[in-house]
C-alpha positions as CSV (number, residue, x, y, z in Angstrom):
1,X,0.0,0.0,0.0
2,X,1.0,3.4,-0.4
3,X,2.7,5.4,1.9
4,X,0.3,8.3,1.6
5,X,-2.5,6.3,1.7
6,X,-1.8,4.6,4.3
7,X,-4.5,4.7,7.7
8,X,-2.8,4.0,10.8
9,X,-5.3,1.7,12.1
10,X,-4.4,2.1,15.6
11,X,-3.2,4.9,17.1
12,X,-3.2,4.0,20.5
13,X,-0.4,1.5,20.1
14,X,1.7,3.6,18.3
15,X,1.2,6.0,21.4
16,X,1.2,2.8,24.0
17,X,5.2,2.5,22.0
18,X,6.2,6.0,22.6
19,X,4.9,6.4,26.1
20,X,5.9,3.2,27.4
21,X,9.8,3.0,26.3
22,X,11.9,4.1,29.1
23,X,15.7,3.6,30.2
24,X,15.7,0.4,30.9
25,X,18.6,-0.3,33.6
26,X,18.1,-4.7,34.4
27,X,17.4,-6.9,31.8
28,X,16.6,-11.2,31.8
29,X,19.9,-12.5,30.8
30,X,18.7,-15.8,29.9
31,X,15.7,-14.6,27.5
32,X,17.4,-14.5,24.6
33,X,16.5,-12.4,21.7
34,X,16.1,-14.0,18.1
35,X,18.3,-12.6,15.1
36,X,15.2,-12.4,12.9
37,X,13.6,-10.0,15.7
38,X,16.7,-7.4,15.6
39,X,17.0,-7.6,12.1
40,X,13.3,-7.1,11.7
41,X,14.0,-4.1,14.4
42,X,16.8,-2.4,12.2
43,X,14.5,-3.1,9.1
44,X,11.7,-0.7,10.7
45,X,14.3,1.7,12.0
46,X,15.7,2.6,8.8
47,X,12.9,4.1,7.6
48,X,13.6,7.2,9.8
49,X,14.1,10.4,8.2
50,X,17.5,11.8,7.0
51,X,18.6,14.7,5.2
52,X,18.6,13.9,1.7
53,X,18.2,10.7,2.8
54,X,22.0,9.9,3.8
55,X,21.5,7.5,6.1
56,X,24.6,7.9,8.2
57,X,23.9,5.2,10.6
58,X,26.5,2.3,11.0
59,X,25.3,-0.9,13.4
60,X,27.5,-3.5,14.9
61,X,25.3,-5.8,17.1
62,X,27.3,-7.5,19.7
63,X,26.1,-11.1,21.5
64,X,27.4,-14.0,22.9
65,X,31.8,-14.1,23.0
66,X,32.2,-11.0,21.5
67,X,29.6,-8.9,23.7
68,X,31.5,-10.7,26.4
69,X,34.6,-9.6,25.7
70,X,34.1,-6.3,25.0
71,X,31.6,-6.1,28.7
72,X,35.2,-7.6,30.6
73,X,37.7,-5.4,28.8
74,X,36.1,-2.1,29.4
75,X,34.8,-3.3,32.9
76,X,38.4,-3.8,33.8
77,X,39.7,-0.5,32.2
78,X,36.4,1.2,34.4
79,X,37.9,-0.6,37.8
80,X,41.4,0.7,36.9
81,X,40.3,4.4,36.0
82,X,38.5,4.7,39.7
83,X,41.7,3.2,41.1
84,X,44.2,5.7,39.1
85,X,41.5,8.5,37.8
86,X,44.8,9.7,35.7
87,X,43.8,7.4,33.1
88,X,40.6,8.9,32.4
89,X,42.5,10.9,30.5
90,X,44.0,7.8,28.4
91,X,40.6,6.7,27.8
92,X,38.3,9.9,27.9
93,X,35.8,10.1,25.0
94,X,37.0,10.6,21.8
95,X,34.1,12.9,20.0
96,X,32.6,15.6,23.0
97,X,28.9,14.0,24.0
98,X,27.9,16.4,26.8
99,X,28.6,20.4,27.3
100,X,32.0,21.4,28.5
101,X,30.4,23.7,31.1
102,X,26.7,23.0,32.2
103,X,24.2,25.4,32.4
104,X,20.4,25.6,34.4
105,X,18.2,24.2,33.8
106,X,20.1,21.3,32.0
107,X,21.9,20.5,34.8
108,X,19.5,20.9,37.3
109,X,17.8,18.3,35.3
110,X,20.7,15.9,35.0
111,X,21.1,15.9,38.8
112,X,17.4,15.5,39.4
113,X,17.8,12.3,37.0
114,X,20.8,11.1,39.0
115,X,19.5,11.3,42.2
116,X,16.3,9.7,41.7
117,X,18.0,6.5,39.7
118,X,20.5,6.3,42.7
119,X,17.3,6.7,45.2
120,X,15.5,3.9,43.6
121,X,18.4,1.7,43.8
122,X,18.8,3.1,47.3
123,X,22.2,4.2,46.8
124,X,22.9,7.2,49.4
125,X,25.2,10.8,48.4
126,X,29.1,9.4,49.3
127,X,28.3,5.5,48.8
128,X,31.2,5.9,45.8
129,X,32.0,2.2,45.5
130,X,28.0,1.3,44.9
131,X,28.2,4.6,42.4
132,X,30.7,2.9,40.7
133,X,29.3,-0.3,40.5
134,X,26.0,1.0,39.7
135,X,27.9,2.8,36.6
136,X,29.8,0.0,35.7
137,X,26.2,-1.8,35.0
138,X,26.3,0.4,31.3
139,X,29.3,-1.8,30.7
140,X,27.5,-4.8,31.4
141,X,24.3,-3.7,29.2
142,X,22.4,-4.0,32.4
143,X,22.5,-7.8,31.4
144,X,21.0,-7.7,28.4
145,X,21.6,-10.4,25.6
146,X,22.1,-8.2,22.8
147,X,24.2,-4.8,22.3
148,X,24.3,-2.3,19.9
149,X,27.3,-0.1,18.7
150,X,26.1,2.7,16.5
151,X,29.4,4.3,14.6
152,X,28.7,7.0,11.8
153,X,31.5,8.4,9.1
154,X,33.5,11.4,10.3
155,X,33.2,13.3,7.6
156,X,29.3,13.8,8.4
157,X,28.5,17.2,9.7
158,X,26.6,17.6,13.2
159,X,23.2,17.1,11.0
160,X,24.0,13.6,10.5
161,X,24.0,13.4,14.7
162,X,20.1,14.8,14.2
163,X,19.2,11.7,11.6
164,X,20.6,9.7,13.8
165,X,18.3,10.6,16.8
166,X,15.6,9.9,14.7
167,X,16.9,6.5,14.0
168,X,17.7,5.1,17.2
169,X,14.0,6.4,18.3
170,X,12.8,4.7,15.7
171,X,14.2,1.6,16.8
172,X,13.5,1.9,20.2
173,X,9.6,2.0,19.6
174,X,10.2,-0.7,17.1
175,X,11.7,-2.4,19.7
176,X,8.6,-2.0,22.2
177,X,6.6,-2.8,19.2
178,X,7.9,-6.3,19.4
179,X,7.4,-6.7,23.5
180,X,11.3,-5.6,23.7
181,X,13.0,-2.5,25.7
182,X,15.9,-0.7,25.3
183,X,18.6,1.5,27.0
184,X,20.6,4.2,24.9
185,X,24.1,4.3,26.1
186,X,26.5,7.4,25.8
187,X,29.0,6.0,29.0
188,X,30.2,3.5,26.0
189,X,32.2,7.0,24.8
190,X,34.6,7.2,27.3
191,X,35.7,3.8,26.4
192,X,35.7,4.4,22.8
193,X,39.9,3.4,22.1
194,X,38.5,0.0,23.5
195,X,35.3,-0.3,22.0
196,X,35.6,0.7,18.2
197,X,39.0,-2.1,17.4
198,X,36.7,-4.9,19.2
199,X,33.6,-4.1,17.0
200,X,36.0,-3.4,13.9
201,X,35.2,0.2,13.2
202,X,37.7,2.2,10.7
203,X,39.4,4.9,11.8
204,X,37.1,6.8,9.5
205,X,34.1,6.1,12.0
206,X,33.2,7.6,15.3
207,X,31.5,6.2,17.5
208,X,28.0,7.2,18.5
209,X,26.6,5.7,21.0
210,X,25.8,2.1,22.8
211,X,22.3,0.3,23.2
212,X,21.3,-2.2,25.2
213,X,18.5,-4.6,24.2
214,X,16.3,-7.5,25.4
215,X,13.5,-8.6,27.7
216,X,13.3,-5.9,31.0
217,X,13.3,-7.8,34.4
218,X,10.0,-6.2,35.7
219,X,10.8,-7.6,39.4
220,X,13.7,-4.8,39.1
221,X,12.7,-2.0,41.3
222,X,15.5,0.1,38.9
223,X,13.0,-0.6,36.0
224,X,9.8,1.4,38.0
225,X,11.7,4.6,38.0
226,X,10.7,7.8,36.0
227,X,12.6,10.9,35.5
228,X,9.7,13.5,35.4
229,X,8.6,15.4,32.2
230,X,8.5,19.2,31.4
231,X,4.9,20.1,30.3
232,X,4.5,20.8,27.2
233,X,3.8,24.9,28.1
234,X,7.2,25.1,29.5
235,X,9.6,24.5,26.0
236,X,6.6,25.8,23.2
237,X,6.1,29.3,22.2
238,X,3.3,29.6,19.9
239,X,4.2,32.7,17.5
């Protein structure tokens, strides 16, 4: 059927997809997730927008050996940076993610976010060695079967980053479409000397982002937390 003629027949799933994916922070290891269902994901997903339809995304999905071996080297290289914090510096981010100075309300938010996640894991301000552990659970993909490494071509200008939002949005509610949950990962950055050899990126590519993907544990108590939303009054401007 055409595109443009095409009825959404129910909207209140596609709203049921956007409303109900969240960061999801424990997942069933043991469930594991079929080929055919992330392939069918990535199909879906790359029907998001791009600017004259580039398509700048680059996807390496990681599972079984591999995903382990890349969750035990960077885990170790995480343990060694809180013991000598000089080597952050060896393995800091290679492309800037966040600000280099934060500003209200973005950061008001940010620690809002923080502090709820570590109060519903019922970590207290100072408990360093469960803030590190709690961290170190990116590097683990909270447990989840499946991870995804998304790399993109340097030469791509900062609109490429914007198709690429659409993208991975797209496959997230793909993702909930098909009774799966996700977690977009940025900590995988500050490992990026150690993640983009294992997952055979070219020094042409940087990387992205991480995902992880799979079945949530709903018996996690991490799993029932929700950062508040602004209202919709507070960011629009009608003009």
């Amino acid at each position: 059927m055409s595109q443009v003629k095409t009825v959404v027949q129910d909207p209140a799933s596609v709203v049921s997809a956007i409303e109900s994916r969240f960061s999801c922070r424990a997942f069933l290891p043991d469930k594991p997730v079929a080929r055919q269902q992330i392939e069918e994901i990535l199909r879906i997903a790359s029907c998001a927008a791009s600017s004259t339809n580039t398509q700048p995304w680059r996807v390496r999905v990681l599972q079984g050996d591999r995903r382990d071996e890349l969750v035990a080297k960077v885990c170790a290289a995480h343990d060694a940076t809180q013991a000598d914090p000089s080597l952050a510096v060896e393995y800091g981010e290679v492309e800037g993610y966040y600000p280099a100075q934060w500003i209200s309300p973005y950061i008001d938010r940010r620690r809002h976010n923080g502090w709820g996640l570590y109060g519903a894991l019922g970590i207290a301000k100072g408990e360093k060695d469960k803030m590190h552990a709690q961290a170190q659970r990116n590097y683990r993909f909270f447990d989840a079967p499946v991870g995804l490494m998304f790399t993109m071509d340097r030469v791509m200008g900062r609109g490429s980053l914007i198709d690429y939002g659409m993208f991975l949005q797209t496959l997230m509610l793909a993702a909930r479409a098909l009774g799966l949950h996700t977690c977009p990962q940025a900590a995988w950055n500050n490992y990026a000397k150690i993640v983009m050899p294992l997952i055979d990126a070219g020094s042409n590519e940087m990387l992205v982002c991480g995902m992880a993907i799979g079945y949530a544990d709903e018996s996690a108590p991490v799993n029932a937390y929700r950062p508040p939303r602004e209202k919709v009054e507070s960011f629009t401007r009608w003009v």
